[in-house]
N, C-alpha and C positions, 0 to 999 in steps of 0.2 A: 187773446192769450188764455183768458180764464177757461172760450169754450173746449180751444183745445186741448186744455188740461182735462177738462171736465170728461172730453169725449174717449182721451188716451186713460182716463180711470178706469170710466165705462167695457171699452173694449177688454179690461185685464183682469174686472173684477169676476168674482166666482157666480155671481149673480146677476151677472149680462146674459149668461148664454153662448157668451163669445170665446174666444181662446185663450185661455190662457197657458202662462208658463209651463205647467205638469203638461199639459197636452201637447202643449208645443214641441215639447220635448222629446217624449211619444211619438207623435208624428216623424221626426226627425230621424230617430233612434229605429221605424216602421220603412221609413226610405233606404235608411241605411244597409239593410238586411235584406231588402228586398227589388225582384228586376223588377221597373217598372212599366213594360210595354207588357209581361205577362201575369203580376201580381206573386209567382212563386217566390220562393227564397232564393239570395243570389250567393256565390262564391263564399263572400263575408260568413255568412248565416252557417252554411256547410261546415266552413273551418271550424267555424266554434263547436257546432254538434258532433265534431269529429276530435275535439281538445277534452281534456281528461286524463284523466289514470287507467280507467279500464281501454283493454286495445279494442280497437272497431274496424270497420271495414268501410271504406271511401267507394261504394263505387257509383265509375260515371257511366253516364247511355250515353252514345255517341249515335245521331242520326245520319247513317248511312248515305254516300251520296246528297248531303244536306245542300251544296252548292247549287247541281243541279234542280235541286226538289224547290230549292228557292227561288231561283229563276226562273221554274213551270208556275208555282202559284201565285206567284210576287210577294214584294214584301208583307205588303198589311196582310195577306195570311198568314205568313208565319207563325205571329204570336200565337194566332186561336190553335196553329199547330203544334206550338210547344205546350201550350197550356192543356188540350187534351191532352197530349202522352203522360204530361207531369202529374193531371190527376190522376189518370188510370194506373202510373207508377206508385205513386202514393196511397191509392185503395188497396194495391195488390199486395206493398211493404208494410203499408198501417203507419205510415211513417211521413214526414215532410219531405218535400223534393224540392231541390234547388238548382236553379238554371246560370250554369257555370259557364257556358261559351255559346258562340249563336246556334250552332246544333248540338250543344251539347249539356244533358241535366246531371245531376246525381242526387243521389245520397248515403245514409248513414246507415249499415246495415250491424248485428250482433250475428257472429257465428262461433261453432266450433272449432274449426278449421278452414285453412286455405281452400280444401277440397269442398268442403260445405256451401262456404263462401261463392265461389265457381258455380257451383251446380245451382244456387238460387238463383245469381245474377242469369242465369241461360234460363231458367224457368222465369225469369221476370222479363227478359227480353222475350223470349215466345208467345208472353200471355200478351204483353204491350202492343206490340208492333200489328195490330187489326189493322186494317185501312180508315185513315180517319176521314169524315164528313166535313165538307167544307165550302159552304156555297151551294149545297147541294149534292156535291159530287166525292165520289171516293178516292181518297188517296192514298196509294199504296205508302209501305215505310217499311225499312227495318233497322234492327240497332245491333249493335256491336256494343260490351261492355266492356269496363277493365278496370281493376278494382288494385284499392292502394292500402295499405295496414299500419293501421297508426300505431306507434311507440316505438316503431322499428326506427335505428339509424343508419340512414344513407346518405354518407358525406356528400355524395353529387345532387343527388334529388331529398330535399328532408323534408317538404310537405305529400301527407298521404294525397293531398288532388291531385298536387304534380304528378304521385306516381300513377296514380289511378289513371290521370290523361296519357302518359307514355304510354298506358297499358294498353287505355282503346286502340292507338297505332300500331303498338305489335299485337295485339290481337288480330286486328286488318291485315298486318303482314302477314300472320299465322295462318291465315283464312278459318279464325276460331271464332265462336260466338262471344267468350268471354275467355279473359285470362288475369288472370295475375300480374303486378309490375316483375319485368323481370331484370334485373340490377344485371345478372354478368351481359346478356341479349344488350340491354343499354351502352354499356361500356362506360368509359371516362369521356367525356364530350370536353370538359376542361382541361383533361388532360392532353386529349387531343389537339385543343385548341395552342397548345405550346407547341406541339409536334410540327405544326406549318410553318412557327417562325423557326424552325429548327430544321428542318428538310433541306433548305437549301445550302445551309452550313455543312449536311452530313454529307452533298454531294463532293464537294471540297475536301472535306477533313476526311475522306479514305471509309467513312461507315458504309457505301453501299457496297453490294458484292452484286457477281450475277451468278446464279445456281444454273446448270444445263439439264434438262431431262431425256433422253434419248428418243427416237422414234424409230423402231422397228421395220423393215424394209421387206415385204415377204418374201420378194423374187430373188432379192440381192441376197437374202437369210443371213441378217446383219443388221448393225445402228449405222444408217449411212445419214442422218440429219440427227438434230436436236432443236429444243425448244431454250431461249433465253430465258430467263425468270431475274428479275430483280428482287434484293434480297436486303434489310435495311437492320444492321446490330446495333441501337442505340447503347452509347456508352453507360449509360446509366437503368435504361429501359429493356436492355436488351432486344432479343427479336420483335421486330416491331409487324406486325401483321400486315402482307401485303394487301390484303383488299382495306385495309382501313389505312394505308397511306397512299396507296395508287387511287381511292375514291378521293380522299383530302388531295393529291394533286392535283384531280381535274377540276375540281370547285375552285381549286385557289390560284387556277392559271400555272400552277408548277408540274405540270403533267410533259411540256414540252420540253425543259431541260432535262427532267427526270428523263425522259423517252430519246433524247440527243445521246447524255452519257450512256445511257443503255446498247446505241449504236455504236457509239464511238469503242467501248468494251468490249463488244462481240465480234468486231472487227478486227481488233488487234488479239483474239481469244482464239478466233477461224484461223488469223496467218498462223499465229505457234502450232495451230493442231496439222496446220499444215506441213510446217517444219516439220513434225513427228511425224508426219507420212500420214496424216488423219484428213484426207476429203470430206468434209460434214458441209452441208449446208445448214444456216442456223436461222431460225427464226424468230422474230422479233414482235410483241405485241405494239399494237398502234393502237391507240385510241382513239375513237370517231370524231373528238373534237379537233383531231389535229387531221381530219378529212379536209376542212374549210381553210386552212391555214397554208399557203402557196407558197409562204417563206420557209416553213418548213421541211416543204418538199424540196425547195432548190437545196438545202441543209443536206435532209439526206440523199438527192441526186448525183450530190456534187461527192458526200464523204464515200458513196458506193465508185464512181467514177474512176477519185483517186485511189483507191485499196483494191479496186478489181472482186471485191468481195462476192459470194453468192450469200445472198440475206434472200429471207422468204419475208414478208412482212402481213402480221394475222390482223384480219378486220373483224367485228362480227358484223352480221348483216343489217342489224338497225343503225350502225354507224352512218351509214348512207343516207339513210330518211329527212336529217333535219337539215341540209344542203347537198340535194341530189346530182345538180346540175354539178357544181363544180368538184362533189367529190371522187363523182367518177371520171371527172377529169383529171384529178391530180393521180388517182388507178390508174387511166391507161399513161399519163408519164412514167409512173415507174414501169408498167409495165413493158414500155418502150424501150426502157432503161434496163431492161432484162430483171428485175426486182422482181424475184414471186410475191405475187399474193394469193396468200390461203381466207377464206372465208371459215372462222371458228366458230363454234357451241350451234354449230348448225342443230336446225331442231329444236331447241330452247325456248326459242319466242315464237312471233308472228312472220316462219317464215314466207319468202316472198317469190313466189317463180319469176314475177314481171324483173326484180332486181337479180334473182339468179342469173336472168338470161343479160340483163345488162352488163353485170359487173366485169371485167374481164381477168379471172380469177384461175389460177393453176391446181389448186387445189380445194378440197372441201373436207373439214372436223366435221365427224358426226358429234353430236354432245353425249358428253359420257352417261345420262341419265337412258339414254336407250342403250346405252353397250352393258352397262350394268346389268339390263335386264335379261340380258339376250339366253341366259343358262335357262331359264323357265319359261319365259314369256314367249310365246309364237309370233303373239301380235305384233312386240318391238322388232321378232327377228325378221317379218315380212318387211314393216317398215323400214330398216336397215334395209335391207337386201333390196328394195324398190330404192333406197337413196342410193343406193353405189350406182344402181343401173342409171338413174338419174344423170347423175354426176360425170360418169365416164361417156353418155351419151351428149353430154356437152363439153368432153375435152378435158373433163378434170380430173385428177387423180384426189382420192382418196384415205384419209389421215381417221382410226377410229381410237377418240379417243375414253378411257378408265377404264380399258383393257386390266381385268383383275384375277382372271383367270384362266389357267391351259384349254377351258370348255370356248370360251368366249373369243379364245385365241383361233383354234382350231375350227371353228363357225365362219368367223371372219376370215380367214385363208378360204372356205370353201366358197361363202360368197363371190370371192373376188376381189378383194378391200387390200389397196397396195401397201398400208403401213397402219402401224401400230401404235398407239402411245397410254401408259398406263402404268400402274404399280407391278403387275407384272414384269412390265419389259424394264423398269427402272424408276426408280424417283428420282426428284430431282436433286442432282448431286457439286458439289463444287467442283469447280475447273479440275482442279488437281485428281481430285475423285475422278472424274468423265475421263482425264488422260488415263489414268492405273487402271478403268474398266476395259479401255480401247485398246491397252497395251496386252491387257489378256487375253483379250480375243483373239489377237492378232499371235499371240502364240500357240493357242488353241489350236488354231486353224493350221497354224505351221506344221504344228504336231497332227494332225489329221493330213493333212500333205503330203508329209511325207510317209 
């Protein structure tokens, strides 16, 4: 007992050599602040040198492609690869760098301005991003920044990391070197979060509508189709943005009822235009997750069946990609079933002739980023004019759509392009609206008649 008194004094005294308490402490207090696989400052450390009165600037380097870059040189490089960029960030700042996520550092910068701010983070990322030596061998890199402002208040995001990390991903989005947190681009992500448990109530309680947009007919020189659009008034919220509750449908499995009432609407929408002496065929967006889905199809096989309705129904073409086989199966039943399908935002992504020629598709949207251009651009206008030929060379007719002006109109008639769709020819308008548009025409025409 004595010695190991003796020996537990020994180890604590200041005159061993050994550790004591202050150090211990230190030590502790050195871990705490710091990654240990790279020795930089971590998360903790950052916050602090970003906490204060005076406002600062958070920003982070996000290591580009760090997933793959990790899986070429494996793990145990990693760190030597964070740890070179961190210094070289660190000489170039004059400053500490802190390793925040596994590819991702920051730190603590003083600027003027926003604008300031921006222009070093992209002179820090240029000067950074050399190829680093590793084993011998050079590895490419680059970084992407996005910087967060401390003192500001934002109920959603109220840590500057946080915003500084949002930033690097809309930067990526942006295809910008560096940016700024941008709070409206963010949105409410909480608030959205209520909006799912509430979507399926609004189907119910009467908030959705369906807006119709027209589509222009050249040969007919007339609206003889329209497009459906679903349309969501939150009682409290008001108009609720459809790409940010048709995205939340599909993530939360509520895409399929959303996409049923949307049927079941257009169908009983078609007979009254029909009562009015209004032949429209109407089209209906599908989303590719409900390509895989066969109970769906017999849904709307069965609800086209009974109603006799003409539906076109719009795919776009990567819808097919993530269950090929069976999607183009459940295509050619409705195509069996007399169901159009139009292939939309043709143009957009990574189209595919192998699937063009598969699909079996009645029509094709060109995507409005090349009809746009078509008043100045020669290049978009061959493009266009090689896709009609395209298209009609395999049996489809032709839908151009953000038709925005008489030039872009008048183009399109000469190419050959069977219809129209665009702010020009209409926006999208409520039912009621689409019948008062359809009714004028219809007297228009009378009065030219006669």
């Amino acid at each position: 007992m004595r010695r190991s008194f003796a020996f537990l004094s020994a180890l604590f005294s200041p005159r061993s050599g050994r550790t004591v308490p202050h150090d211990h402490d230190a030590r502790l207090t050195h871990m705490a602040l710091h990654d240990q696989e790279t020795g930089l400052g971590n998360r903790l450390s950052l916050e602090r040198a970003a906490a204060g009165d005076t406002p600062v600037y958070v920003i982070l380097f996000g290591i580009d492609r760090f997933e793959l870059l990790r899986n070429a040189i494996g793990y145990d490089s990693v760190a030597g690869l964070l740890t070179t960029v961190g210094r070289r960030l660190s000489n170039l700042a004059r400053t500490p760098v802190a390793r925040v996520g596994a590819g991702v550092l920051g730190l603590v910068l003083h600027a003027e301005d926003d604008d300031a701010a921006v222009q070093t983070a992209i002179r820090l990322c240029e000067a950074a991003q050399a190829p680093v030596i590793l084993n011998g061998a050079p590895v490419d890199i680059s970084l992407t920044a996005g910087l967060g402002r401390s003192g500001l208040t934002n109920r959603t995001v109220t840590s500057p990391v946080d915003r500084a990390s949002i930033a690097v991903d809309q930067a990526r989005a942006a295809h910008r070197r560096a940016m700024g947190f941008d709070a409206v681009r963010y949105g409410d992500p909480a608030g959205n979060l209520s909006l799912i448990s509430e979507l399926m109530a609004a189907l119910d309680n009467g908030e959705f509508s369906l807006n119709y947009q027209p589509k222009y007919d050249f040969r007919a020189e007339g609206v003889t189709a329209v497009e459906a659009l679903a349309r969501w008034t939150h009682p409290r919220r008001g108009c609720v943005p459809p790409d940010v509750f048709v995205v939340m449908a599909e993530e939360t499995g509520h895409i399929r009822p959303l996409t049923e009432w949307v049927i079941r609407q257009a169908i009983q929408d078609q007979a009254a235009l029909a009562r009015a002496g209004h032949d429209l065929m109407v089209s209906v967006n599908v989303s590719g997750r409900l390509l895989s889905d066969e109970s769906f199809a017999d849904f709307a096989l069965a609800a086209v069946e009974a109603s006799g309705a003409r539906l076109c129904f719009e795919i776009t073409e990567t819808a097919v990609v993530a269950h090929p086989e069976m999607a183009l199966r459940i295509l050619d039943r409705f195509a069996g079933a007399g169901i159009s399908v139009s292939l939309d935002d043709y143009g957009s992504g990574l189209s595919s002739l192998t699937y063009l020629k598969q699909i079996r598709a009645d029509e094709l949207k060109i995507d409005k980023s090349f009809i746009l251009g078509l008043d100045d651009s020669a290049r978009d206008a061959l493009l266009v004019k090689s896709t009609i030929d395209l298209a009609h060379g395999l049996g489809m007719k032709v839908t151009a759509e953000g038709v925005e002006t008489p030039t872009a109109l008048a183009l399109l008639r000469g190419m050959g392009c069977d219809m129209a769709q665009g702010y020009l020819i209409g926006r999208p308008m409520s039912f009621a609206a689409l019948v008062e548009r359809l009714e004028g025409s219809s007297r228009k025409a009378g009065v030219v008649a006669a």
